[in-house]
N, C-alpha and C positions, 0 to 999 in steps of 0.2 A: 486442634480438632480437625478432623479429616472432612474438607469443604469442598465433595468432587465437580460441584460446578465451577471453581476458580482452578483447581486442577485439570476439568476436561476440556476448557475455555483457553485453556494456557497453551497445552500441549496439542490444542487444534490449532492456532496461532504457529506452533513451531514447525508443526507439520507443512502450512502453507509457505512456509518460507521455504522447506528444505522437498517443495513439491516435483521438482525435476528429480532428484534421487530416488525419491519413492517411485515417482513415475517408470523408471531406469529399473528399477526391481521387480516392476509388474513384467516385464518382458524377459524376454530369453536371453540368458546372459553366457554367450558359448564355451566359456573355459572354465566352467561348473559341470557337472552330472547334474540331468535334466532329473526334476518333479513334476511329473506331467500330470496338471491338472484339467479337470472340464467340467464350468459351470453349467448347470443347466439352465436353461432361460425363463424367467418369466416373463409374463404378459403384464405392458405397461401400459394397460387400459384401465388400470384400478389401483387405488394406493396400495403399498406395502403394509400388510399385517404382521399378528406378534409371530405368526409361525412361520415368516418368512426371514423374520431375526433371527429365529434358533437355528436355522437352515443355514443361515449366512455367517453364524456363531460357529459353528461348527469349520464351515469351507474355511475362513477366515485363522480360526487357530490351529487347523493343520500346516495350514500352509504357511503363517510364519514361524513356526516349529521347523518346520523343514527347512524353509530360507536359512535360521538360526543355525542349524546344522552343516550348512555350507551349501545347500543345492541351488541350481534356480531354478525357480519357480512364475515359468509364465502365468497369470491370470487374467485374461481374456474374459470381458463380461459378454453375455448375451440375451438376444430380448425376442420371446417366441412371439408372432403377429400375425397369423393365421387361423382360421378355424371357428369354429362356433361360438369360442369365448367375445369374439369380436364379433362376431355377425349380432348372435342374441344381444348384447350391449347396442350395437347399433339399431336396430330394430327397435328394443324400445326407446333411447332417445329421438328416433325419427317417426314412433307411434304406429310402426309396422306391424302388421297381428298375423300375417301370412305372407308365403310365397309370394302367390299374385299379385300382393301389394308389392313389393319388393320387384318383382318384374316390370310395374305399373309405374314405379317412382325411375325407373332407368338402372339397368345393368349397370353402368359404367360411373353414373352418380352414385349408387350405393356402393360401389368397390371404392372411391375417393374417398366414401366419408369414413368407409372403413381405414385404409389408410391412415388418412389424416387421423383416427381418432386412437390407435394402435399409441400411440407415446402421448397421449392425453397428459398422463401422471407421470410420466417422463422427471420430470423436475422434484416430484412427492420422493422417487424412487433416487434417485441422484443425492438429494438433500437427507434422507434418510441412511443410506448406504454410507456419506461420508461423516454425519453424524455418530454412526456406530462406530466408525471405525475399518469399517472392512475394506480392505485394499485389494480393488480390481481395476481393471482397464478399462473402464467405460469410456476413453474417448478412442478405444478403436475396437468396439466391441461386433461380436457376430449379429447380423442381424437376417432371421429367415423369409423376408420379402422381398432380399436384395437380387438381380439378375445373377449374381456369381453366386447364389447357397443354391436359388432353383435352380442352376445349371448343374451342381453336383449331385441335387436329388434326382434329376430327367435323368442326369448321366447314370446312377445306382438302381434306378429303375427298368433302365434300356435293358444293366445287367442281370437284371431278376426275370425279364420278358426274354431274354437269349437264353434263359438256364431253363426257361419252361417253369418259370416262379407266378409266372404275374398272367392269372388268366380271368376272360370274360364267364359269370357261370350264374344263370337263374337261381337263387337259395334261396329260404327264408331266412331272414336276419334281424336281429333288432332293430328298432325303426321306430324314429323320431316323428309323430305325425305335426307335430308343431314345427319342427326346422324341417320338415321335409324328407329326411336323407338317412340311409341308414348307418347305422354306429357299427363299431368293430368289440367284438367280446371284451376287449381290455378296458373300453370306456365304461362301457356297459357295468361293467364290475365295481366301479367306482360309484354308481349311483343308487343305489341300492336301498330299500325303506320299508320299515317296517309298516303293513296295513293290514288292516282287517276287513273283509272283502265278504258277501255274499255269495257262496256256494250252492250249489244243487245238485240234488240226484235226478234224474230224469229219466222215465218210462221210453224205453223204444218197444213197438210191437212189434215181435214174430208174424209174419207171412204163412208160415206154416202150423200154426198151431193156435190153436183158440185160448185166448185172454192170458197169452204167455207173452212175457215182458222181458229184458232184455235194462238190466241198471247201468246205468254210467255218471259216473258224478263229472263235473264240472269246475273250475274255480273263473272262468270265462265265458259266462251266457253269452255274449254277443258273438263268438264262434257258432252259436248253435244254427242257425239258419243257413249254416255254408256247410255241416254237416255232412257228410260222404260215405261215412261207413264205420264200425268201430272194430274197434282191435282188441283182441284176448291172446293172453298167453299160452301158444299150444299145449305145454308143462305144466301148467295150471289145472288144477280141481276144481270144478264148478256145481253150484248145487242151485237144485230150483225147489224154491219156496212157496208153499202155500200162505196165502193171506186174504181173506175176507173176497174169496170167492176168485182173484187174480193168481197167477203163478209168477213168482220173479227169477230171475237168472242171474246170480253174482258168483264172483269165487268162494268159497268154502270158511277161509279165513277170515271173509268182511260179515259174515251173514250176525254176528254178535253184534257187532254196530246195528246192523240194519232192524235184525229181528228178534231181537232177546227171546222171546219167544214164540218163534215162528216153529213153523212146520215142513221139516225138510219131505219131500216125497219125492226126489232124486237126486241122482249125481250123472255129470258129465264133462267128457276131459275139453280142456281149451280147443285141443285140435277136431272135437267131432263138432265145434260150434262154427268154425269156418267155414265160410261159406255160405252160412245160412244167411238169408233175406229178411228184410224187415221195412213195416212202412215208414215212410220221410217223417222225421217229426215236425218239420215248420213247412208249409205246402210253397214256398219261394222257386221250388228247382225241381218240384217231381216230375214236371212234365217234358224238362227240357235234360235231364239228366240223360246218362248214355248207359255209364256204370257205374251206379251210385246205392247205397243202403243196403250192403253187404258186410256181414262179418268178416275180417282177414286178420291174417296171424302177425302178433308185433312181438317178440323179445323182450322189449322195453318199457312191457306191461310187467308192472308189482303190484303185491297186494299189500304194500306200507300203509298205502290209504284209498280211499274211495270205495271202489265195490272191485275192483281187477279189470275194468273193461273202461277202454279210455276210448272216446268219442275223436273221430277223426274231421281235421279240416284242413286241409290239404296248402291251402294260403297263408296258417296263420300257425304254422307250430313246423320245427326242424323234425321232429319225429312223424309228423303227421305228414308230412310233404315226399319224406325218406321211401312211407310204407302207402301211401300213394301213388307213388313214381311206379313201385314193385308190383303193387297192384289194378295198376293201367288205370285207376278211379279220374271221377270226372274235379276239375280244377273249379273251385267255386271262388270268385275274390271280389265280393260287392261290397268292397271298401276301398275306395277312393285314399292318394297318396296322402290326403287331409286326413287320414283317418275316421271318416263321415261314411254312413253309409251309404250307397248309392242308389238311383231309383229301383233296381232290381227288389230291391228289396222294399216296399212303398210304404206299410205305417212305419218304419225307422228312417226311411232317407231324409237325408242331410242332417242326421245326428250322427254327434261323435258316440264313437263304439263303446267305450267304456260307459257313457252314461244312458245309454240305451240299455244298458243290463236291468236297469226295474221292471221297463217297458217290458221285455222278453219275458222273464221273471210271471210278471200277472198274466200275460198271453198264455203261458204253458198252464199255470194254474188254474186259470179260468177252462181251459181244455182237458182238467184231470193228468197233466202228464208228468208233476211232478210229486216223487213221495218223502223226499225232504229237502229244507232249506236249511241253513245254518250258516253263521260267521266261523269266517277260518283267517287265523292271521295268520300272516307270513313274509317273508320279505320278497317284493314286487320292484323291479327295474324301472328307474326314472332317469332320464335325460339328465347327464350331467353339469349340462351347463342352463338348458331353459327351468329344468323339472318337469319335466310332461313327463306323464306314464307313456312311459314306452307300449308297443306294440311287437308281435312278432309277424311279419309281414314280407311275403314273397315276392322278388322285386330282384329287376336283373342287376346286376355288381360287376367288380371288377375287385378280382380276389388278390392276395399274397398267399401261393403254395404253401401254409408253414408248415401243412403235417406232413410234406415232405420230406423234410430236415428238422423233422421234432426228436427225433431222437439224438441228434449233434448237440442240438441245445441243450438237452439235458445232460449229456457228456461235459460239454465246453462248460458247464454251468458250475463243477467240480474244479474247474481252477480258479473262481473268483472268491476271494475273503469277502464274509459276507458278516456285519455291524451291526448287531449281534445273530451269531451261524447260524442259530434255530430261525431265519432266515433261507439260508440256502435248500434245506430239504424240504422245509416247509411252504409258507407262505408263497416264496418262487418256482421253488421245485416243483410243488404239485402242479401250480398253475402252469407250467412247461409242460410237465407231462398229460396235461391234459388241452394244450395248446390246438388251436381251432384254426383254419384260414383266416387269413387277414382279408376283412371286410374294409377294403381301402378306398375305394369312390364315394363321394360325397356329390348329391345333388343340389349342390350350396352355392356360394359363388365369390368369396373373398378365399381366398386359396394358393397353393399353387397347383396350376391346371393338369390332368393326367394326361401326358404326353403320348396319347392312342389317335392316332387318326386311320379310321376306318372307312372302308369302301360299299357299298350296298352288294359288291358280290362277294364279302367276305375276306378282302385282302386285307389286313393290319400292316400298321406304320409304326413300330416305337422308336419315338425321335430322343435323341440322348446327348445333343449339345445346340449352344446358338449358331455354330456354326452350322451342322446339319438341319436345323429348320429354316436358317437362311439360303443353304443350298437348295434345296425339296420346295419351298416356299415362296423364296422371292422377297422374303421378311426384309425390311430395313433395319440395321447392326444393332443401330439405338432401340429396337421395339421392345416394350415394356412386356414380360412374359408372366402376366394376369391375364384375366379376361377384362372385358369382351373385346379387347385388341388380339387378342392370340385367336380367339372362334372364327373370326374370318379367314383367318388364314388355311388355304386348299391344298392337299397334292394330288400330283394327278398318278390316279395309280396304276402300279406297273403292269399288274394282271389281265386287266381290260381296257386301259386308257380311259376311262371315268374317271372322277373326282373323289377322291378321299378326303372326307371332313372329320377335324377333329373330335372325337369323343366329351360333350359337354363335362362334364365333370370334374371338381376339383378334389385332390386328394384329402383323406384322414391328416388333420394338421401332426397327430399323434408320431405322423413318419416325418416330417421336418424334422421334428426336436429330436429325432430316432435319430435323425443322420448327421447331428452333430458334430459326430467326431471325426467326419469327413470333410462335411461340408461347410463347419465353419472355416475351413484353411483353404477352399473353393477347390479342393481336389477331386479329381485327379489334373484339372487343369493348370494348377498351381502348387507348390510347396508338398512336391512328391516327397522328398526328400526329407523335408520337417514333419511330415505325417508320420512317417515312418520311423521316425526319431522318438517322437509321444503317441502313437500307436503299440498297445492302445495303454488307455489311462491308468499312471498307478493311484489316480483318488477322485473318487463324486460323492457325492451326499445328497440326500434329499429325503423328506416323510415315506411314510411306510405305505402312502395309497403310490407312490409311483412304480410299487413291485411288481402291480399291472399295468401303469403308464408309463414313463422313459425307460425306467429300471429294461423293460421287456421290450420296447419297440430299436431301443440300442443293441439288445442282447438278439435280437431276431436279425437287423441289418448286418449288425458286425459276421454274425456266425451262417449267414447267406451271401453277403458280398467277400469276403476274406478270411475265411473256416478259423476266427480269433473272436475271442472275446473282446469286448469292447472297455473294460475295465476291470480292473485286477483286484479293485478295493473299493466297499461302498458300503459308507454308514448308512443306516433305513433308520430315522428319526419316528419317535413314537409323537403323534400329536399332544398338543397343549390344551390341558384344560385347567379349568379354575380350582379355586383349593380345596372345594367341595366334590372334585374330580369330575366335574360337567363339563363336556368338550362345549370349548366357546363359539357362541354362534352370535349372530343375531338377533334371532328370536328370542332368546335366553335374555338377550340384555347383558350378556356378560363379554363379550368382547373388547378389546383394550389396545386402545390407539397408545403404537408403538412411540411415538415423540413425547407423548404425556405423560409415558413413562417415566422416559429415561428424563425428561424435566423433575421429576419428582425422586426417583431413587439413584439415577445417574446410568450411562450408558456401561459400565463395566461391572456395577452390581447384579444391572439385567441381563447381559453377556454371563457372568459367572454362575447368574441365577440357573441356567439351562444345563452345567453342570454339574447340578447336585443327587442329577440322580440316572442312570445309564442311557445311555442316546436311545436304544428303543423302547423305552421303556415310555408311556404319557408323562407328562413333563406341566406339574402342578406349577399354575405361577399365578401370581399378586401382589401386588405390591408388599403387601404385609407380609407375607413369604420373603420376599425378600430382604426386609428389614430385621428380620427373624433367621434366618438360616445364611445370608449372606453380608449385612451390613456390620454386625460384628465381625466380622474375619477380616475383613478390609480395614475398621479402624484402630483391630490390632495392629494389622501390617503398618498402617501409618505409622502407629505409634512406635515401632520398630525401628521405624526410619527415623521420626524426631530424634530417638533415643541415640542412635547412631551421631548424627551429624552433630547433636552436643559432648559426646563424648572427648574429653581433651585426655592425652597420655600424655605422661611424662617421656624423657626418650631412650628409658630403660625398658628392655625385651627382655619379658619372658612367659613361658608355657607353661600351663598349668593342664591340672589332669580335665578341667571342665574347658578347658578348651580343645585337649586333643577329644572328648567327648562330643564335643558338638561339632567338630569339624568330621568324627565317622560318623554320628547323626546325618551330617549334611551331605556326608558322599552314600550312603545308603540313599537318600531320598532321591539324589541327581540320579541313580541305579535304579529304582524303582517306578520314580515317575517317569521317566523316560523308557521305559518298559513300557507300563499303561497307556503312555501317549501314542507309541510305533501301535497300539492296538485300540486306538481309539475308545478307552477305558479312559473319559474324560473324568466319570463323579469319582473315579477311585485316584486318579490325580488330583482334585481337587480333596480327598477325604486325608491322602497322604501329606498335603503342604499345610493344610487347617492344621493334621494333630502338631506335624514340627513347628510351624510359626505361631501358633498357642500354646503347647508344651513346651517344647523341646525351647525353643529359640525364647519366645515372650517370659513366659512365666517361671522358667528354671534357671538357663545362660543368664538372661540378663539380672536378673536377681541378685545371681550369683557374681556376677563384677560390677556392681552398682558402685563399690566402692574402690576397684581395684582404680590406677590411674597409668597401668603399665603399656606398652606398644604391642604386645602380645593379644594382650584381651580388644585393643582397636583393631589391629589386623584381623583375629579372629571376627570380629564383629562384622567388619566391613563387608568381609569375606562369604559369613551367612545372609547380609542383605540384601548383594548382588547377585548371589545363585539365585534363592527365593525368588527376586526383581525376573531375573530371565526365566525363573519356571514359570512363573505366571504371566508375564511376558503376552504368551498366545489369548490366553483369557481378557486379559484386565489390560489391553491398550497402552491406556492412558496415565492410569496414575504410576501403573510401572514406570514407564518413560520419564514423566516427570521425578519419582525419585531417585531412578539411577540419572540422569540429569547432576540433581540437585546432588547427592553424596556421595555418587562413585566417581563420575568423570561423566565430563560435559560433550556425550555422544548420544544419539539413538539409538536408544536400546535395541530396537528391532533389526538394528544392524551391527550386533555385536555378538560372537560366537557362543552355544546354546553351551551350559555348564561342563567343563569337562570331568569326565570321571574320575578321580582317583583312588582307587582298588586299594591298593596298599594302605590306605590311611581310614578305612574301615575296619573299626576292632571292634566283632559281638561278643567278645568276653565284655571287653569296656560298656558296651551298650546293654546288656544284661543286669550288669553291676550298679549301674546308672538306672536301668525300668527298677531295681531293686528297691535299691537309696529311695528311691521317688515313690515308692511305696510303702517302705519305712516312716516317710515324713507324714505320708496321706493318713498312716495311722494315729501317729501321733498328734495330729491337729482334729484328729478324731474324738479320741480321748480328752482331749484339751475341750472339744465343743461340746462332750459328756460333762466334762468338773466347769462348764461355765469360767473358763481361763482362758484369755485372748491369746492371740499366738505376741505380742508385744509383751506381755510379761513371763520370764527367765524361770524354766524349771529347773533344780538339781540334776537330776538322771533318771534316764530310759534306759530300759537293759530288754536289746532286741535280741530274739530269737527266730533265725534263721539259717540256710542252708551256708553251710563254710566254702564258699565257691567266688569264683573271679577277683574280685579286687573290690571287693565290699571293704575291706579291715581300712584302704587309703580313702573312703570317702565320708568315715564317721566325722570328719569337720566340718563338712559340705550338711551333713544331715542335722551338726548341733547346729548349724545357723540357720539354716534355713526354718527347723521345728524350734529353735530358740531354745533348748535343751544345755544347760553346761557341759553335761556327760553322756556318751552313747556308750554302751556299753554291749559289746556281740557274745553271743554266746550263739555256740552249733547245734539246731535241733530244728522240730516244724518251727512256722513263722508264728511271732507271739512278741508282741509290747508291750511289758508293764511298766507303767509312767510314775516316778514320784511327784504326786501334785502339791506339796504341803510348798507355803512361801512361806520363806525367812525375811527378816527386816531386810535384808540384803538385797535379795530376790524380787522386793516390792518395791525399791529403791530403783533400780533396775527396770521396774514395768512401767513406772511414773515416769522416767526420764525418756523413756521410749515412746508413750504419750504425749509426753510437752513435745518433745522433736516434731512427731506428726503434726498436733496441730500451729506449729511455730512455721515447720515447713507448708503448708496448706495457707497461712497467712500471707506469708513471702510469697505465694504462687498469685493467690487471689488479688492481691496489693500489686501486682503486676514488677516484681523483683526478679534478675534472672541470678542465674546460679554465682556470676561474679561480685553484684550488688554484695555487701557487708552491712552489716548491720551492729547498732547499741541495743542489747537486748535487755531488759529486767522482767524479770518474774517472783513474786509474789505468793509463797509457796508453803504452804501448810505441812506439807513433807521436807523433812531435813534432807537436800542434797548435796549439801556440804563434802565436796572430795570429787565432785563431777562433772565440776566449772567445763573444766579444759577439754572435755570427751563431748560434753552438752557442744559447747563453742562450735566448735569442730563440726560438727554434723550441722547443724543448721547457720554456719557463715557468719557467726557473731565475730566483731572486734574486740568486743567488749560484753559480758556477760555478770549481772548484780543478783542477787538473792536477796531482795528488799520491796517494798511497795512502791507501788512505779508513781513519781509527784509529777506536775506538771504536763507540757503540751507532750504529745507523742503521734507519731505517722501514725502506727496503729496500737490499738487498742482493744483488749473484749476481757471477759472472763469465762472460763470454764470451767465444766465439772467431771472431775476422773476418779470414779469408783466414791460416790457424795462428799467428795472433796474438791472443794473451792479454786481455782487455780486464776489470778490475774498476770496477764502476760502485755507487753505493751514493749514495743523498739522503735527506733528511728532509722531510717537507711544513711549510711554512710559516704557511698560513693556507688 
């Protein structure tokens, strides 16, 4: 029985002894053709989860797939340690609720604790890694807080600020009021949730015209008091409605929402509405306004929903900010970088904006200004690593040009194979073509620092190595390039001789892990040479949310710093959810600590588990899943192996037609799977080795020389083990290892050459002839389980009717034993079995004896006898078998065989019953 904790415990043991070789293979081996690989880093601020196994499953059996194939394959681990994931973690274990506190507890102690707390799990993550199995180089892995990665990002920076990539620009942008800082579109995209929110329409009045009104819906009251003017679509139809003594103003197309039956009394186009005036609706700014509460024309008004006329706030929407600027309107932003509102605003100040929306809400209502309310769901942007609802909020930055070079990227974006393609147009594509400035300053402070030092008359510094901020600066060699050791640092600048101070801010951690493929080999300063060798990568992997996170911040670096893609090849992992298809969370209760797994089903059923159904596709897993879909396959394969390694030949060879059968079976699958694998069609390798090592190999080969004892049928045998062994090999670690170990020869598998092809000894006439036979038999054990007739007792003859093609006529022996048929008989026509079921005394003779063998042999198994053990048999037999001594013998290892009542002591002993007849059976073991 297949025991993978004394197998995975065995061959982790062998592992640690033969740990310098392995080591030696993690690295570059120069008289190979390079596999250039590049992990992406996680944050070891938090244990490893199960969807950081299938990620690692995946990196893990490519890449000794390819080693297997002859390449080498450096693997380099690395550990991302920057960014919000780390701040917010740290924050609340030191009880931080804000900035201020964080400024209050010391810049330079909360950057330590950050640090120090970055490999927290360090040890969870190490212990878990070598427990699965996956072979990388964690003792000389990339690490992004180290002086040599930020000197390659300052360096990749400097070259984005010389190309006119990397500039200073006032926008509105999303914006985290809990961390402070604002995000970059790609994060943003990532955070995303489903809410249902309180909407409004709200009354603006006409200046010019008596108890004419002016609609605009809303899905963000707390904009409304920073209000500036609204925008209507010049293209646009607009009709005004009568109602209960008021007139309203919408587009043409909304007025069915609004008025089912309302009263149109006119029409007017978008463009004769510009322009016009209307009074303030919250009285916060009427007096101090310049030019404000005016209609102007926006494009980017639809009538999909609302009323057609969208309410302008110049601080807190990209649209609204755009046709602000155009329309010289006055800048209202009484929200504080807290996201609170500010005195300006006095019954809301010092509330946050979001929950101040009821407050607003009854204010307009109790003034008559709104004429409907309603819930609208929708999906609303949340911080992705605190959860805070975002904001959209105008706030100076420091950009990455990318719609400069948006159109390279979607070019260069057609030479990368993409796991699975509907990928590349899609999901990535679009979000390329619709590709936004990179919002890259962060007002945070665990980072690497944005290397800007700026002048109060405008002159900029972009510093792009430690040498030149030690030149410019005066730094000492050794300075640590965080903050707040790097903020003190001055230049004096060249323009005016004043003092240029560094630009507070630290970068989007998003561009560390982006610059990877540079910066982990500290280039350009080091390993120009090797860069340029795995530059860039032919394999990454990672889930399907990184198509906006690395997938894009490497694809943006690579194709602005060096006009190349950043890799050539990259599987996009569909997340894991439960069997019930619930992606696992938390909240759910359904999430599954990776170790307790693999304590429970073993680390290569939950490795294999991940292949059973296409890498992007969600990836159902539980343990019962896997005892179900996976632990049979495995305890076949075991049992393949047993069967192997007890096989004894005599030292006579020869070939038989079920051996040259299974050996083109087995060069087709090395053809195939290996096909699948170069294209990361991992379930369909895995769907191809099931049917041969279940069918082909388990249940039909060996069946079929159970009794042969020739060298032909071992060589055969061996031969399909150790292919199988090395196909799975990438999958299944460990117990592979162990049985190529144990039956083939006493090497590591992982470093033995991946099956070789051989073409010529594939015959699909043969394998044809063979799906045939094997459907032939399937009928017949059909019909046999129609007539209630076990496949152990002996029919006359079956006369099949079938197609007169390939070499059916030489396998009618193969199908009388296997269906236990005396006679097969073919005949050419459609396919059709008719069975003669009638037993003769002969026949019954025959099913009995086949019976007592079973359970004689079942005895012997149980009694713990191995196949050389002999035995004194007597059986006690109500059927005359008189003539079958010698046949009986023979099959079950008797010395000695009596047809009598068994007297005295005996090893074992039972009686049975075959077909209401009595059977006592009872032996001694011999030797």
């Amino acid at each position: 029985m297949y025991d993978f904790k004394n197998v995975e415990g065995t061959v982790a043991s062998w592992w640690e002894k033969e740990k310098n070789q392995i080591e030696a293979s993690l690295r570059d081996e120069p008289g190979k053709k390079t596999f250039s690989f590049l992990e992406g880093p996680p944050t070891a601020n938090a244990p490893p989860a199960l969807h950081h196994i299938e990620m690692r499953t995946f990196k893990d059996a490519k890449n000794r797939f390819k080693y297997m194939q002859g390449f080498s394959v450096p693997r380099k681990g690395g550990w991302d340690c920057h960014g919000l994931p780390v701040e917010v973690a740290q924050e609340k274990a030191l009880g931080l609720k804000s900035k201020k506190e964080v400024v209050a507890l010391g810049v330079g102690r909360f950057v330590a604790n950050c640090r120090e707390s970055v490999f927290s799990k360090i040890v969870d993550w190490s212990k878990t890694t070598k427990e699965m199995g996956y072979w990388i180089d964690l003792q000389n892995p990339y690490v992004t807080l180290t002086n040599d990665y930020i000197e390659s990002v300052w360096w990749s920076l400097k070259q984005l600020y010389d190309k006119g990539l990397l500039y200073e620009g006032h926008k509105v942008v999303p914006y985290c009021p809990r961390c402070e800082t604002p995000l970059s579109s790609h994060e943003v995209a990532q955070g995303y949730k489903k809410v249902s929110d309180k909407t409004i329409t709200v009354k603006f009045r006409l200046k010019d015209a008596d108890d004419t009104f002016v609609l605009a819906w809303t899905t963000t009251p707390w904009t409304l008091p920073s209000n500036v003017g609204l925008a209507v679509n010049p293209k646009t139809t607009y009709v005004k409605v009568e109602k209960d003594g008021q007139k309203f103003i919408l587009a043409q197309e909304r007025t069915e929402h609004y008025f089912p039956m309302g009263k149109i009394i006119g029409k007017i186009s978008g463009s004769e509405l510009v322009g016009r005036k209307y009074e303030a609706l919250m009285p916060f700014f009427e007096s101090a306004a310049r030019n404000s509460f005016k209609i102007v024309a926006g494009d980017f008004v639809t009538t999909l929903e609302g009323t057609g006329v969208v309410h302008i706030a110049p601080a807190f929407g990209e649209d609204d900010y755009n046709v602000g600027k155009e329309n010289n309107l006055d800048f209202l932003q009484p929200v504080d970088s807290s996201g609170k509102f500010t005195a300006d605003v006095p019954p809301l100040a010092d509330q946050f904006v979001k929950k101040a929306d009821r407050q607003i809400i009854e204010m307009l209502e109790g003034e008559g200004k709104i004429i409907k309310a309603e819930s609208y769901e929708h999906d609303y942007p949340y911080c992705w690593r605190c959860d805070t609802p975002l904001l959209y909020y105008a706030t100076l930055s420091w950009f990455v040009k990318v719609t400069a070079f948006r159109d390279r990227l979607v070019e260069k974006n057609r030479e990368i194979n993409w796991f699975p393609d509907n990928i590349k147009d899609g999901r990535f594509g679009e979000w390329l073509a619709g590709a936004k400035d990179w919002a890259l300053s962060r007002k945070k402070f665990w980072g690497t620092p944005l290397p800007i030092w700026k002048c109060e008359c405008g002159k900029i510094t972009c510093v792009g190595s430690r040498e030149e901020l030690i030149k410019l600066t005066g730094a000492a060699d050794n300075i640590d390039l965080h903050k707040p050791g790097i903020d003190g640092l001055a230049i004096k600048c060249g323009a005016c001789g004043k003092t240029q101070k560094r630009v507070a801010d630290v970068i989007d951690c998003w561009y560390d892990s982006g610059s990877a493929p540079f910066a982990q080999l500290h280039y350009p300063f080091e390993n120009k040479d090797y860069f340029r060798k795995r530059f860039p990568y032919d394999f990454i992997a990672e889930a399907i949310d990184q198509t906006r996170g690395w997938f894009y911040t490497m694809h943006v670096l690579s194709v602005a710093l060096f006009d190349s893609v950043a890799y050539k090849n990259v599987v996009c992992a569909g997340h894991i959810v439960d069997e019930n298809n619930q992606k696992m969370s938390k909240s759910k209760g359904n999430v599954l600590d990776p170790r307790k797994v693999f304590d429970s089903v073993g680390v290569d059923a939950v490795r294999l588990q991940f292949c059973t159904s296409a890498v992007g596709e969600p990836k159902r897993f539980s343990e019962q899943l896997v005892r179900m879909q996976v632990t049979p396959f495995l305890n076949i394969y075991w049992n393949t192996y047993v069967f192997t390694k007890q096989f004894k030949a005599a030292s006579r060879k020869e070939i038989r037609i079920e051996d040259k059968w299974i050996t083109s079976r087995l060069n087709t699958l090395v053809k195939e799977y290996t096909a699948h694998f170069e294209k990361n069609e991992f379930n369909k390798c895995f769907e191809k080795l099931a049917v041969f090592a279940n069918d082909d190999f388990s249940r039909t080969y060996i069946k079929l020389i159970r009794e042969r004892t020739d060298e032909g049928a071992a060589e055969t045998l061996k031969n399909c083990l150790m292919a199988v062994s090395k196909l799975l090999a990438p999958f299944c670690p460990f117990v592979t290892d162990f049985v190529y170990r144990d039956a083939i020869e006493s090497k590591n598998i992982h470093f033995t050459q991946w099956p070789v092809l051989e073409e010529k000894k594939i015959d699909p006439e043969l394998e044809g002839s063979f799906a045939l036979a094997n459907r032939i038999i399937a009928e017949i054990l059909s019909k046999r389980n129609e007539a209630k007739i076990g496949v152990r007792w002996p029919l006359s003859k079956a006369v099949v009717y079938a197609p007169a093609t390939g070499v059916l006529d030489k396998l009618t022996g193969l199908i009388e034993k296997q269906a236990n048929v005396k006679d097969v008989q073919l005949e050419d026509g459609e396919f059709k079995v008719e069975l003669d079921t009638a037993l003769t005394i002969e026949l019954e003779k025959e099913g009995f004896l086949r019976e007592l063998t079973r359970k004689v042999q079942d005895a012997r198994k149980n009694s713990g006898l191995v196949k050389e053990n002999t035995i004194n048999l007597v059986i006690n037999s109500p059927v005359d078998l008189k003539g079958l001594e010698k046949e009986f013998a023979q099959k079950v290892g008797a010395k000695t065989l009596k047809f009598e009542k068994p007297t005295g002591e005996h090893f074992f002993y039972s009686k049975e019953k075959i077909r209401d007849k009595e059977f006592e059976i009872a032996f001694t073991a011999v030797k």
